[in-house]
N, C-alpha and C positions, 0 to 999 in steps of 0.2 A: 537095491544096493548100488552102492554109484560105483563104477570103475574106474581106472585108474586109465589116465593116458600113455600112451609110446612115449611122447614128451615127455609127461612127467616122472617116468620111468628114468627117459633120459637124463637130465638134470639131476636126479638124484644119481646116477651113476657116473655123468661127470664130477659132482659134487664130493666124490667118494674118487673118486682117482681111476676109475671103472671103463675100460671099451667094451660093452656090449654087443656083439652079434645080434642080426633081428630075432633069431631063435631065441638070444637068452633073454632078450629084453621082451618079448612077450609072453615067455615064461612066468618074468620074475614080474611082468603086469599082473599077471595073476593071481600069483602068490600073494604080493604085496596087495593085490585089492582083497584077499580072503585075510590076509591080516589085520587089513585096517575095519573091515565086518565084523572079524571078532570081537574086536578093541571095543567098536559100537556096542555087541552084543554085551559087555561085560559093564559100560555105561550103564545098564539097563538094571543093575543089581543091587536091589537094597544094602547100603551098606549104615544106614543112619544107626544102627546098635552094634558097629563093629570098632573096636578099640583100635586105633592105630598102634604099627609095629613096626620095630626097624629089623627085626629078628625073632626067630621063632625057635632058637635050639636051647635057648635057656642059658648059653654061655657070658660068661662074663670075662671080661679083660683081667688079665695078672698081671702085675707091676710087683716089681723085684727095686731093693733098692740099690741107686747106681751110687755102688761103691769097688774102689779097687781092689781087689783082692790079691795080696804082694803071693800068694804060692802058684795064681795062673800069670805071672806076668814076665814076659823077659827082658834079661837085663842088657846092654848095649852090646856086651861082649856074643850071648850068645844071637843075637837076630842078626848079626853081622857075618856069625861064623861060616854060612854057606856063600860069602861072596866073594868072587875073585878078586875086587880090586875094593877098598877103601881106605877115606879119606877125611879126616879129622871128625870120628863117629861117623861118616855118612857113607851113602852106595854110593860107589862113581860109575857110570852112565855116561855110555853113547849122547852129545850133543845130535837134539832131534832138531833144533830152530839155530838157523843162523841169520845172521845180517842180513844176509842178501834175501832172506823170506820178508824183512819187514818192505 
C-alpha cells in the first residue's frame, strides 16, 4: 500500500483553504492513505453484470403544472398592506448605492 506524503497532504489542504498542524496533517496522512486503499480495494470488484444506477429508492420526480392559481395569489393592495411607506404600487426603501460608490 503506498502512503501518502506530508507534502502531499499539504497541497491538498492548501488547496482546500486548510492550516494544518503537523499533528493534524499526519493524521489526516493516514486517514487519506486508508481511504485511497479502500478505493483500490473496491477497483478489485467485479462489477461487469452490475446495471448502472443513478438511484436506488425507486423515487421519481412530480412535476405539477406551472399554472397561476388566482385564490393563492395577492393582489397589489394586499402585498402592500404591511408597508410603511409606498409608492406608485411599489416599497419605498432605504437607498443602499449612491454616487459616490460608483
Amino acid at each position: 500500500m503506498a502512503k501518502l506524503t506530508k507534502k502531499a497532504v499539504s497541497q491538498v489542504a492548501q488547496l482546500a483553504n486548510l492550516s494544518l498542524t503537523t499533528i493534524e496533517n499526519e493524521r489526516l496522512q493516514q486517514e487519506l492513505t486508508n481511504i485511497i486503499s479502500y478505493v483500490r480495494d473496491l477497483d478489485e470488484v467485479n462489477t461487469s453484470d452490475t446495471l448502472p444506477v443513478s438511484q436506488t429508492t425507486g423515487l421519481e420526480d412530480v412535476w405539477r403544472e406551472d399554472a397561476i392559481n388566482p385564490l393563492q395569489r395577492l393582489s397589489v393592495d394586499d402585498a402592500l398592506s404591511g408597508s410603511e411607506k409606498v409608492h406608485n404600487n411599489s416599497f419605498v426603501v432605504p437607498m443602499v448605492l449612491s454616487q459616490k460608490d460608483n
